[in-house]
NUVEX-191071 format. One line per field, with one value per residue (C-alpha): residue number from 0; x, y, z. Coordinates in nm, 2 decimals, padded with zeros to 4 digits. Example, Ala and Ser with C-alpha at 12.3 -4.5 7.8 and 13.67 -1.06 7.14 Angstrom:
2
resi c(0_1);
u c(01.23_01.37);
v c(-00.45_-00.11);
w c(00.78_00.71);
***
This chain:
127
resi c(0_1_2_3_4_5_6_7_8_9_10_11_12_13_14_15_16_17_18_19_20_21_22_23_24_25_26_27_28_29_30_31_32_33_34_35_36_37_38_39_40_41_42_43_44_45_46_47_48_49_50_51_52_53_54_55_56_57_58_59_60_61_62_63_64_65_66_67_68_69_70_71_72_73_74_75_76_77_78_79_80_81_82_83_84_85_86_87_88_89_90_91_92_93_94_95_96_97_98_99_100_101_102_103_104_105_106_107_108_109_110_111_112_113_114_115_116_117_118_119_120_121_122_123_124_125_126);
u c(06.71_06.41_06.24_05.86_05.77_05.95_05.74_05.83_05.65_05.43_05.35_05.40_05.67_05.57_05.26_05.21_05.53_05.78_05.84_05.72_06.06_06.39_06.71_07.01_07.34_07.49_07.20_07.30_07.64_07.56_07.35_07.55_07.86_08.01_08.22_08.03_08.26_08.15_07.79_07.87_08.02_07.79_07.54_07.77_07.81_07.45_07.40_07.19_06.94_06.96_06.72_06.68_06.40_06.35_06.72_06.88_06.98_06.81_06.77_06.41_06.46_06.31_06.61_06.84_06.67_06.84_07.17_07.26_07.10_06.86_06.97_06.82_06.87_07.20_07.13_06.75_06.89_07.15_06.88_06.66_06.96_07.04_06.65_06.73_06.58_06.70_06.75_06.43_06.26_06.38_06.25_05.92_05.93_06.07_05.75_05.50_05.17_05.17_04.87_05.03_05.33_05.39_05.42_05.25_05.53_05.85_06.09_05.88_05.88_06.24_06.27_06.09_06.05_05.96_06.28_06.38_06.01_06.13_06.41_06.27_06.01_06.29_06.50_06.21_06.21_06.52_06.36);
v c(02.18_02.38_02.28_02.28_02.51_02.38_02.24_02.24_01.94_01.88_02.26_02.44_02.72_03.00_03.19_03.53_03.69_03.35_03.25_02.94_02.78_02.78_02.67_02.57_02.69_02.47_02.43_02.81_02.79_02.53_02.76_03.02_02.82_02.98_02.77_02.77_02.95_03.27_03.21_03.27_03.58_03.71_03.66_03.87_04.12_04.16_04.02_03.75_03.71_03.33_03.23_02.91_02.71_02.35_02.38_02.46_02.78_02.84_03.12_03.21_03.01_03.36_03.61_03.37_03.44_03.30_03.15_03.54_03.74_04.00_04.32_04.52_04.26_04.38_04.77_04.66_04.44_04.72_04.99_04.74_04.69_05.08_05.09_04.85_04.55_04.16_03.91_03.80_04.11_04.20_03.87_03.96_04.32_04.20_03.92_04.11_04.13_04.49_04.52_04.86_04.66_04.41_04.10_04.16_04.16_04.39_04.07_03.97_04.34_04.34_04.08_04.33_04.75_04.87_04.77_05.13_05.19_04.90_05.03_05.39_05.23_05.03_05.33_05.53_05.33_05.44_05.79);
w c(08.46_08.55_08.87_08.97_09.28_09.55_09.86_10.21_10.39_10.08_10.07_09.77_09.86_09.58_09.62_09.43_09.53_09.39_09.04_08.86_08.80_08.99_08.88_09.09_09.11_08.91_08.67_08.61_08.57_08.25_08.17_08.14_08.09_08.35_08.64_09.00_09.16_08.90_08.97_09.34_09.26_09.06_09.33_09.57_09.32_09.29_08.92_09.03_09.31_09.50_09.77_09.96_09.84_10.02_10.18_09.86_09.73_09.40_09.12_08.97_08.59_08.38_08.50_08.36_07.99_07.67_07.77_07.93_08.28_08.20_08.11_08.32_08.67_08.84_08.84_08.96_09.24_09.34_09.38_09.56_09.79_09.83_09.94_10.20_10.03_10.14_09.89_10.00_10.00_09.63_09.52_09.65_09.50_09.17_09.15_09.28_09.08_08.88_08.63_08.50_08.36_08.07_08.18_08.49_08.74_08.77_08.68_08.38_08.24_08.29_08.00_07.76_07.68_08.03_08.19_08.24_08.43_08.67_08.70_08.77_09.05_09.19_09.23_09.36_09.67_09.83_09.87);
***
């Protein structure tokens, strides 16, 4: 199931840089009907960004689009890693506001034609 933004005392966790919705780990793995133990290694192989939200690891709800990941996700998240980027950090970059680009964010454009321009940025970084 799709969660609300997460709170930490009452405080909502996302701000600008966080997504609307989160899913859990094993929300995605029904998802994606996929066992658990193959949505933990996609997150170690870099297919998937997961962060702790409210104690609980969790995956942003869009990049898990239409029963699939997003295209475009795994070679972003390994260029954001070869730039140096934490999973933290590339959930920022990949939610940060960006009025040039569809959508609005790097992570919403991903879902549509200027995935290879966020893919372009992202790899830009590491120089």
């Amino acid at each position: 199931m799709t969660e609300s933004v997460p709170t930490e005392g009452g405080v909502p966790l996302a701000g600008p840089a966080d997504p609307a919705g989160w899913l859990t780990l094993p929300d995605v793995a029904e998802r994606l009907d996929l066992s658990i133990s193959k949505v933990h290694q996609m997150i170690r192989d870099r297919e998937l960004i997961a962060v702790r939200r409210d104690g609980v690891r969790r995956i942003p709800a869009d990049l898990v689009a239409n029963r699939t990941v997003l295209k475009h996700l795994p070679g972003v998240l390994t260029l954001l890693a070869d730039a140096g980027y934490d999973d933290e950090a590339a959930l920022r970059w990949l939610y940060q506001p960006d009025g040039t680009l569809a959508g609005g964010t790097p992570a919403t454009a991903l879902g549509g034609d200027q995935a290879r321009e966020v893919k372009r940025r992202a790899q830009a970084l590491g120089f």
